[in-house]
C-alpha positions as CSV (number, residue, x, y, z in Angstrom):
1,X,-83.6,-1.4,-79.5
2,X,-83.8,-3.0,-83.2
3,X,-87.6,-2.9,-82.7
4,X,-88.4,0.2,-81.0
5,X,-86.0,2.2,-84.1
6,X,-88.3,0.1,-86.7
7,X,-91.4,1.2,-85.0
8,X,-90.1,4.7,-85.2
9,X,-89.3,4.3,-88.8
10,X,-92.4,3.0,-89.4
11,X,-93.8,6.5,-88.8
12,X,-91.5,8.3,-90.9
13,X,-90.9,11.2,-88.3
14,X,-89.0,13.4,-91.1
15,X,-92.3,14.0,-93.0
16,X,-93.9,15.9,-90.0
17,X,-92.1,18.7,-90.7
18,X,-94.5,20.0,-93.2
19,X,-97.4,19.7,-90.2
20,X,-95.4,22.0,-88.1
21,X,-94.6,24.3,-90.8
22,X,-98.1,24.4,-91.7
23,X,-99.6,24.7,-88.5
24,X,-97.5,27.8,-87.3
25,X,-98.1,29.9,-90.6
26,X,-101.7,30.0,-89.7
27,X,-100.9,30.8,-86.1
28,X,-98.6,33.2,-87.4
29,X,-100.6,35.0,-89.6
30,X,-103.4,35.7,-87.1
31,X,-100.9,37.1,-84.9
32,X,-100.0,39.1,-87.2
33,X,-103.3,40.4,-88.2
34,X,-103.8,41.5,-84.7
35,X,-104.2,38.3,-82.4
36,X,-103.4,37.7,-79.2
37,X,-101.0,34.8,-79.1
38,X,-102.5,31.8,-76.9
39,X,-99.6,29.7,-76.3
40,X,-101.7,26.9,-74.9
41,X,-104.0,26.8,-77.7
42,X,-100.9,26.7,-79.8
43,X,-99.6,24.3,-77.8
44,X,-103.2,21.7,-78.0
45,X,-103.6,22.7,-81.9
46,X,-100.0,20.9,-82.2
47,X,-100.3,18.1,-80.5
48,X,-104.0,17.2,-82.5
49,X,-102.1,17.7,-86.0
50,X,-99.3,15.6,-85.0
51,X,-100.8,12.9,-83.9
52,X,-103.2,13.0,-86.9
53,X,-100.2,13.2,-89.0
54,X,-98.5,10.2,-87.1
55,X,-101.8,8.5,-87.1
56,X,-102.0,8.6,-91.2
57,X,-97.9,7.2,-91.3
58,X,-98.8,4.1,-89.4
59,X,-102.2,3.8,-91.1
60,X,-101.0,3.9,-94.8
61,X,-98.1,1.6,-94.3
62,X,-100.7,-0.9,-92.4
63,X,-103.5,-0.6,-95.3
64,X,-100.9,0.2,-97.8
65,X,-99.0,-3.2,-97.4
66,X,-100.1,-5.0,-100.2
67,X,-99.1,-2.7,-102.9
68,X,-95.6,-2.0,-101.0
69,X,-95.0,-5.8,-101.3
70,X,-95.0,-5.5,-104.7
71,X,-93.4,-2.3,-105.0
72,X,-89.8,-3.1,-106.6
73,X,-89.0,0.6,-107.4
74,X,-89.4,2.2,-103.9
75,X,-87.7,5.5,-102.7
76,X,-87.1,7.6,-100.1
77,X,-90.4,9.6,-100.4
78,X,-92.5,6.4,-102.0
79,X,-93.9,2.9,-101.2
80,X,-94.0,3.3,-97.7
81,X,-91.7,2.8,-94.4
82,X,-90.7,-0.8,-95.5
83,X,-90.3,-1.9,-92.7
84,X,-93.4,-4.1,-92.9
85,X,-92.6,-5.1,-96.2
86,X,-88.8,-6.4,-94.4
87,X,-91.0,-8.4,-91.6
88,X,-89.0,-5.6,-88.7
89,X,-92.6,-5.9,-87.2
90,X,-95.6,-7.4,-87.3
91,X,-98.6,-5.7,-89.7
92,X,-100.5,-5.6,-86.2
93,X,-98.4,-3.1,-84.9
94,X,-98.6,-0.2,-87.1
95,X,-102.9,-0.9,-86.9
96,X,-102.5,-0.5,-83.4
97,X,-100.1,2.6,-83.3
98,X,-102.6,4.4,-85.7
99,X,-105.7,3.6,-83.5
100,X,-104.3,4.8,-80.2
101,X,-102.9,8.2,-82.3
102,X,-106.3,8.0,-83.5
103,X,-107.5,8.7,-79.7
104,X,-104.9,10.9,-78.6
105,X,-105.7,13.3,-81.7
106,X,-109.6,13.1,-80.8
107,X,-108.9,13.6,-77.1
108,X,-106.5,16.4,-77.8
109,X,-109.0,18.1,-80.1
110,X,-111.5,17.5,-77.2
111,X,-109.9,19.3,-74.9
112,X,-109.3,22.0,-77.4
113,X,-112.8,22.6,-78.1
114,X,-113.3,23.2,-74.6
115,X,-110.8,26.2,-74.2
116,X,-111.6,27.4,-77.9
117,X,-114.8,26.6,-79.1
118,X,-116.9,24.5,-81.0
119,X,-115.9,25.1,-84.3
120,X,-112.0,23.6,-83.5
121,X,-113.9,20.4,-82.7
122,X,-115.0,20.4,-86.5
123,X,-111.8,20.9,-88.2
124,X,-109.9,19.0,-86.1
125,X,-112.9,15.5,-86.6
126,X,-112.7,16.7,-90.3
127,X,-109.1,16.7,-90.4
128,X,-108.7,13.3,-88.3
129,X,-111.6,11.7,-90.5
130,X,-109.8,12.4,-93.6
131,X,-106.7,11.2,-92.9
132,X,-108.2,8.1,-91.8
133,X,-110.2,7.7,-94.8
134,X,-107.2,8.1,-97.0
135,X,-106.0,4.6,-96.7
136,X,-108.3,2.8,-94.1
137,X,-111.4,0.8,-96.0
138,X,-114.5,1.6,-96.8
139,X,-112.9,4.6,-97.8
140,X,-110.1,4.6,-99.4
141,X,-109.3,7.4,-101.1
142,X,-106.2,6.8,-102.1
143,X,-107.3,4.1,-103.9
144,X,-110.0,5.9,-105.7
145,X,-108.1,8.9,-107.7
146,X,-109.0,11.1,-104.4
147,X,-105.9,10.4,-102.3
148,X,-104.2,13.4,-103.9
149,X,-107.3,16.2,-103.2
150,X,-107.6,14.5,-100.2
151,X,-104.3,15.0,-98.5
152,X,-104.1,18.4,-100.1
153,X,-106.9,19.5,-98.2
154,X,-106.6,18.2,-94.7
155,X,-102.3,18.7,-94.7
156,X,-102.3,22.2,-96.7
157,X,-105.8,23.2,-95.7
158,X,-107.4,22.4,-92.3
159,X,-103.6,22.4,-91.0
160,X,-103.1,26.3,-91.4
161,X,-106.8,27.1,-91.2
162,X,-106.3,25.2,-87.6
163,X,-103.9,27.4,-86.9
164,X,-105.2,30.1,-87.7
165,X,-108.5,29.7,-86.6
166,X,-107.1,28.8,-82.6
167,X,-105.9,32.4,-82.5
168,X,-107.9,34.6,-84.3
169,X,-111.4,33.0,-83.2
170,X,-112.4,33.2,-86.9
171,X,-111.6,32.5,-90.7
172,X,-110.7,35.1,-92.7
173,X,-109.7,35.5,-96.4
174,X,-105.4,36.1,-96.3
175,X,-105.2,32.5,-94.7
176,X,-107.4,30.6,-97.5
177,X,-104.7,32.5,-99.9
178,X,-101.9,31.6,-97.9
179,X,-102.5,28.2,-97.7
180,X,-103.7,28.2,-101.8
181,X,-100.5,27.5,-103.0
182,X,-98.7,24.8,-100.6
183,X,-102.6,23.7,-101.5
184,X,-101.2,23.3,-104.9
185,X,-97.8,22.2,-104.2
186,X,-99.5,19.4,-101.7
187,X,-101.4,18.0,-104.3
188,X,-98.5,18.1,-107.2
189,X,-96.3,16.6,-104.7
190,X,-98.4,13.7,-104.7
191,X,-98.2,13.1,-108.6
192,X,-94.4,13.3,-108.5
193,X,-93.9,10.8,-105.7
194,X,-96.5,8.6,-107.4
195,X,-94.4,8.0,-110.8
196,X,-92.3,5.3,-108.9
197,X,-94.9,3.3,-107.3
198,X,-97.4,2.9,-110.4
199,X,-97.0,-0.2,-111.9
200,X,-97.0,-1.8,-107.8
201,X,-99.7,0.3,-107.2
202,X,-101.6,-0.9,-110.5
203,X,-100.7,-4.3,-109.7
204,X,-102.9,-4.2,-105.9
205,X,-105.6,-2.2,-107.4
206,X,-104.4,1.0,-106.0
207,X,-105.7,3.1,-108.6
208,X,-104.1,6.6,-107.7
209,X,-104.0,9.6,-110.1
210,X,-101.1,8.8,-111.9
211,X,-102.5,4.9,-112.8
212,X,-106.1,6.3,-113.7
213,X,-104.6,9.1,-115.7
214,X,-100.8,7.3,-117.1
215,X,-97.5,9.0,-116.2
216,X,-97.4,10.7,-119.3
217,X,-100.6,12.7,-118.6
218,X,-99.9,12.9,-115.3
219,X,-96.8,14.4,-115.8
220,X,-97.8,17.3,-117.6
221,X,-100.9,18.0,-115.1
222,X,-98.0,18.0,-112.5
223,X,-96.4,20.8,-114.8
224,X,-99.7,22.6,-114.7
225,X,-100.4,22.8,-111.5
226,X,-96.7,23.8,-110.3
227,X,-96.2,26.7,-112.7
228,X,-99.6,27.9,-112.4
229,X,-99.4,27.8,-108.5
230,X,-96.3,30.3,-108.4
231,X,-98.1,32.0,-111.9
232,X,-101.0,32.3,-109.3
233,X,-99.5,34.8,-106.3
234,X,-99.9,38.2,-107.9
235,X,-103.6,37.4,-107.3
236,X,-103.2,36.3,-103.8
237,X,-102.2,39.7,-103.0
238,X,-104.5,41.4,-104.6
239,X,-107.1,39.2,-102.8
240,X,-105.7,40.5,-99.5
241,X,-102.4,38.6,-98.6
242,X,-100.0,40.9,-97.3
243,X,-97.6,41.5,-100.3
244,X,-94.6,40.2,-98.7
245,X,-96.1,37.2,-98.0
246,X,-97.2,36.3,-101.1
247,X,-94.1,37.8,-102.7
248,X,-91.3,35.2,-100.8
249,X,-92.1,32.2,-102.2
250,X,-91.7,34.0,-105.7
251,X,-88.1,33.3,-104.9
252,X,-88.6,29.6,-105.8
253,X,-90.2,30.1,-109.2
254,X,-87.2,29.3,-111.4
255,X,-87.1,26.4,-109.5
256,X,-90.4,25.5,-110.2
257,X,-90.4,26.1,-113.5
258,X,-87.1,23.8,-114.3
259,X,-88.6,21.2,-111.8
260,X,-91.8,21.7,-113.7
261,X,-90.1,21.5,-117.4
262,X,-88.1,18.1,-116.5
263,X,-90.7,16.4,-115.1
264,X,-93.0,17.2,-118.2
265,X,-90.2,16.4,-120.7
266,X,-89.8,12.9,-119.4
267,X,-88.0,12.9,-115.9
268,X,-91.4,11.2,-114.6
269,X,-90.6,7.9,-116.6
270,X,-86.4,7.7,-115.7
271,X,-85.8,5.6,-112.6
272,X,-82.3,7.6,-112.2
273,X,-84.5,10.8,-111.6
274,X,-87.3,9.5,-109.6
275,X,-85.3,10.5,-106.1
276,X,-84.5,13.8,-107.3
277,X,-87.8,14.4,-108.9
278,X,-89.8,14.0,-105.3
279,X,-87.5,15.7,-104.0
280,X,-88.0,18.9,-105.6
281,X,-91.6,18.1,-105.3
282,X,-90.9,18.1,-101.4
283,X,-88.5,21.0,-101.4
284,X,-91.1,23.4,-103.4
285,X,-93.6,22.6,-100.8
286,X,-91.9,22.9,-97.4
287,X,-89.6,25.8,-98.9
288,X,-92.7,27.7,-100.1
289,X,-94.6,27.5,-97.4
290,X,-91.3,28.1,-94.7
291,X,-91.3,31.3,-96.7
292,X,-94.6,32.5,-96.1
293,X,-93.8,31.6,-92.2
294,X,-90.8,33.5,-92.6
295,X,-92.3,36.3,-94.6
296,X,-95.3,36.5,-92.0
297,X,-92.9,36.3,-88.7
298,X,-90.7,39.0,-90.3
299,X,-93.6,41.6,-91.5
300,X,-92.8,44.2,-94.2
C-alpha cells in the first residue's frame, strides 16, 4: 500500500485539475457557438490530455531528479514529487510510468483521429511531443529558458484548442482569445514557482527563466505579464469573445494586481512567502480560466 500511494504521489494527481478545466472550456465554447455536443469525442479528447498530462508528472520527476536532489528549498508546487528524492521508489519507475502514458495518450489520440479527423492527430502528437520534450533529453526545454513558453503552449493552448476543435470541427478566433490569458497566467505561473528552486536548479545546470534572467528580473517580468494579462480582456472582446466571457475573470484583477505588486516588491526572494506566492500564481490561473468555463456554460 506504501508503494502504490508513492507511485500515485509521484504523479501529483492534484495538478490535473487545470487539464480538465482547460479541456472543457474549449468544448464548452464550441457548444456554445452552435456545436453539437459529441460526448464520445469529449470523452477520447479527455483521456489523450490526461494521460499526456500524467505522462509529463512522471517524466519531469524522472529527468528532473538531479536538480531535486539538490533542491533544499522545495514546496508544495516546486522541486518535484520527492518521492524519488526520499528513495519511496526506484528512478526506473516513474521512466516507465511516463512511457506506457506515453502510449496510452498516442493510442487514445489514434482512435480519436479516426472518429474526428486528421487534424486531432496533429494537436494531440504536437501536444504529447511537447510535453515530452520539456524535460526528456535531447530536448530539454526546460533546461534551455523554453520550459516556461513551452508548457504555456501545450497546457493553456493545444488543451482548449483540443477541445474545442473535437466539437466544432474547426478553429476559430473566440477560442485563441479565450485561452490568451490562462496562456499568460500558464507562463507567469511558471516564474513564481521557479523563485524556490533556483539556486538547485542553477546548481544541476537547469537553466530555467528565472536562473538565465535572476529573481529580481524575473520578478518584475512576472508582474508584467500578470497585470497586463487581465489589462489585456477589453481587447479580447472586442476581437470576438463573448463579453461575458471575457468580462468574469475581471473579477480576479485586484487580485492580480496585489499578487502582481508583492511579488515585484520582493516576495520572490522571502522563503516565508514562497508557498503563498505559487499559490496565488496557481489560484489566478485555475480561477481565471474556471471563470471563463463558468461564464461560457452560463451564457449572457
Amino acid at each position: 500500500m506504501g508503494r502504490l500511494l508513492a507511485f500515485i504521489k509521484l504523479g501529483r494527481p492534484k495538478f490535473l485539475v487545470g487539464g480538465f478545466v482547460l479541456y472543457g472550456l474549449g468544448a464548452a465554447l464550441a457548444v456554445r457557438g452552435g456545436a453539437a455536443f459529441a460526448l464520445g469525442r469529449f470523452v477520447w479528447g479527455q483521456l489523450v490530455v490526461t494521460a499526456a498530462q500524467l505522462m509529463t508528472h512522471y517524466a519531469n520527476d524522472y529527468f528532473d531528479l538531479a536538480a531535486d536532489r539538490v533542491n533544499r528549498t522545495p514546496t508544495q508546487f516546486s522541486g518535484g514529487s520527492r518521492v524519488l528524492v526520499g528513495q519511496a521508489l526506484r528512478p526506473v519507475v516513474a521512466l516507465r510510468a511516463a512511457r506506457v502514458l506515453a502510449l496510452l495518450a498516442l493510442g487514445a489520440a489514434v482512435v480519436l483521429a479516426r472518429r474526428a479527423g486528421g487534424e486531432t492527430l496533429v494537436l494531440a502528437i504536437a501536444m504529447i511531443g511537447l510535453a515530452w520534450g520539456y524535460s526528456a533529453p535531447p530536448l530539454r526545454l526546460c533546461a534551455r529558458g523554453l520550459g516556461e513558453l513551452t508548457t504555456a503552449a501545450v497546457v493553456t493552448m493545444l488543451v482548449p484548442l483540443s477541445g474545442y476543435l473535437l466539437q466544432a470541427h474547426r478553429l476559430a478566433a473566440p477560442i485563441f482569445l479565450a485561452a490568451a490569458l490562462p496562456c499568460a497566467l500558464q507562463f507567469a505561473m511558471l516564474l513564481a514557482i521557479e523563485f524556490p528552486d533556483a539556486a538547485g536548479d542553477a546548481a544541476a545546470a537547469k537553466r530555467t527563466l528565472v536562473v538565465r534572467m535572476g529573481a529580481p528580473a524575473a520578478s518584475r517580468l512576472y508582474a508584467v505579464v500578470t497585470i497586463g494579462a487581465f489589462g489585456a480582456l477589453p481587447f479580447f472582446a472586442r476581437g470576438g469573445l463573448p463579453g461575458w466571457v471575457a468580462g468574469a475573470p475581471a473579477l480576479l484583477a485586484p487580485v492580480a494586481v496585489w499578487q502582481a505588486l508583492r511579488v515585484a516588491r520582493g516576495a520572490y526572494g522571502d522563503p516565508a512567502r514562497w508557498e503563498s506566492v505559487a499559490f496565488w500564481a496557481v489560484a489566478l490561473l485555475v480561477g481565471s480560466a474556471g471563470l471563463e468555463l463558468l461564464a461560457t456554460i452560463a451564457g449572457g
